[in-house]
C-alpha positions, 0 to 999 in steps of 0.5 A: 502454506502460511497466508499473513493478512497485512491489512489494518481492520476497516473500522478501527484502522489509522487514517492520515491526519485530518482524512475523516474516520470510516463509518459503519452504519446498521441499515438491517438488524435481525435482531430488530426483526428485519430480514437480514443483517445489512451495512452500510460504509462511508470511507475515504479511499486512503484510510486504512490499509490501501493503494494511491494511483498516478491520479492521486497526484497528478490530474492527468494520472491514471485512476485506479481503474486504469491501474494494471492488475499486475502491479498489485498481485505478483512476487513481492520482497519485504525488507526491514528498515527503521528511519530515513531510507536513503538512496543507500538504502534503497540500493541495498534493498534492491540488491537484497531482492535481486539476491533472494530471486530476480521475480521479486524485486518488483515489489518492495515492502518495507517493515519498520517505522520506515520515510522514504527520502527523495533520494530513495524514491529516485532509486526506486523509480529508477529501477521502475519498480511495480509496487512499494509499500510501507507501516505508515499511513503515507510514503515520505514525510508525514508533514510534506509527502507530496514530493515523494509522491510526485516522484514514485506515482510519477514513475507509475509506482503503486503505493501500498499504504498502512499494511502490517508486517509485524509478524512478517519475517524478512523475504520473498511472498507472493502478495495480493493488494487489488484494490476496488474497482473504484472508477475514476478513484485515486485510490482504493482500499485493499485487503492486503495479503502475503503468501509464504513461498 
C-alpha cells in the first residue's frame, strides 16, 4: 500500500497573493528549560494546501462545519492537464473517470499547471461532481477567480487547493482532505493525502 501526502508543508507553504504568510510562534522551549515544547500558529484558513466551502463566496453558503465529510474522503481520479481546461476538457476527464471505475468520478484532481474556465467548471457542476482540486493556489484565474468559484461552490463543489501531485502517476486513489473543524470557517487547511488502489 503506497500512501502520497499531496499536502504543501504549513510553514514554508505559497499563499494566494496578498493573503498573509503562516506564522509560527515558540511559546515553550525545553531547551530554555520550560516543561515542554509548545507552538503556537496564526494562519489564513486558505494558505497552503487546503479546502473552500459555499461560504467562501456566498453569505448565505455552507460553512466548513456544515460541509459533508463524504465529499472529502472517498475514491478520487487524478487526471493531467497543462492550460486552459476547457468544457472539452473537462468532458474528457469525466470520461477518462468513469472509464477507469464509476466510484471515482466524483473527485476530480487535476495535476499540472491547470485554470479552469468558466466553460469547464459548468461541466463539473453539471455532472455534481463532490471535490475538484488542483496545484494552484486557487480555482479559475488568479487574477479573477470569483466566477469560477460562484459557479462550482454554487454547485456545492469542495474545492481542494494548493495539493501536490508531482510524484502522482495518472489514476484512481482513495483520497482524505477533511478539513478542520472550523465553526463558522470558509475554509479550512487540510493535510491532503492519496491512497494507492
Amino acid at each position: 500500500m503506497k500512501i502520497y501526502d499531496i499536502s504543501q508543508e504549513v510553514f514554508g507553504c505559497n499563499v494566494f497573493p496578498g493573503d498573509p504568510s503562516p506564522e509560527r510562534f515558540k511559546m515553550l522551549s525545553i531547551e530554555k528549560d520550560d516543561v515542554c515544547n509548545l507552538t503556537a500558529f496564526k494562519m489564513c484558513a486558505h494558505n497552503g494546501t487546503h479546502v473552500d466551502s459555499p461560504f467562501h463566496f456566498y453569505a448565505d453558503g455552507k460553512t466548513i462545519d456544515q460541509v459533508d465529510l463524504d465529499r472529502f474522503i472517498g475514491y478520487a481520479y487524478v487526471a493531467e492537464h497543462e492550460g486552459n481546461v476547457t468544457a472539452d476538457d473537462a468532458k474528457k476527464i469525466l470520461k477518462d473517470a468513469r472509464d477507469c471505475d464509476p466510484a471515482c468520478c466524483e473527485r476530480i484532481l487535476i495535476k499540472g499547471k491547470a485554470v479552469v474556465t468558466k466553460e469547464a467548471a459548468q461541466v463539473f457542476a453539471d455532472a455534481k461532481i463532490k471535490l475538484y482540486g488542483n496545484e494552484s493556489q486557487t480555482v479559475g484565474p488568479e487574477d479573477a477567480p470569483k466566477e469560477i468559484h460562484l459557479i462550482m461552490l454554487g454547485a456545492e463543489i469542495v474545492l481542494l487547493e494548493g495539493i501536490r501531485l508531482g510524484k502522482v502517476p495518472a489514476g484512481k486513489y482513495l483520497l482524505n482532505a477533511v478539513p478542520l473543524n472550523l465553526g463558522g470557517a470558509d475554509g479550512s487547511p487540510c493535510r491532503a493525502t492519496l491512497l494507492e488502489m
